[in-house]
Phi, psi and omega in degrees: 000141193286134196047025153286050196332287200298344191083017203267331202073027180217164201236139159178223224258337211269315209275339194272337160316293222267322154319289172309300170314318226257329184275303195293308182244085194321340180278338216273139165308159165180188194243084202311309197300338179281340180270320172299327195277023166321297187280083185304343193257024189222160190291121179271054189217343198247122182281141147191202200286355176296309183286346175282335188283297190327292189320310190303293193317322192285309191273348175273314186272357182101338239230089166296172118347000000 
């Protein structure tokens, strides 16, 4: 599921923890395909800062990209 970081099959506050771990300590798990594809302006294999801002965008406004 698009911005389902953690795998759970809900978008909240859990993915975006798990999102922030995954940047900070590249090792941390997560749910690659859910997290990349946060982010429509980027390669949806590669996590990076788009997709944590999509998510930040996702949980305040309802809306990915």
């Amino acid at each position: 599921m698009r911005g389902d970081v953690n795998g759970d099959g809900n978008i909240n506050m859990d993915d975006l923890t798990a999102l922030i771990n995954y940047l900070v300590f590249a090792n941390a798990p997560i749910n690659i395909a859910g997290a990349a594809s946060c982010s429509s302006a980027d390669d949806t294999t590669i996590v990076n800062m788009d997709d944590l801002t999509a998510l930040i965008n996702y949980l305040v406004y309802n809306q990915l990209p």
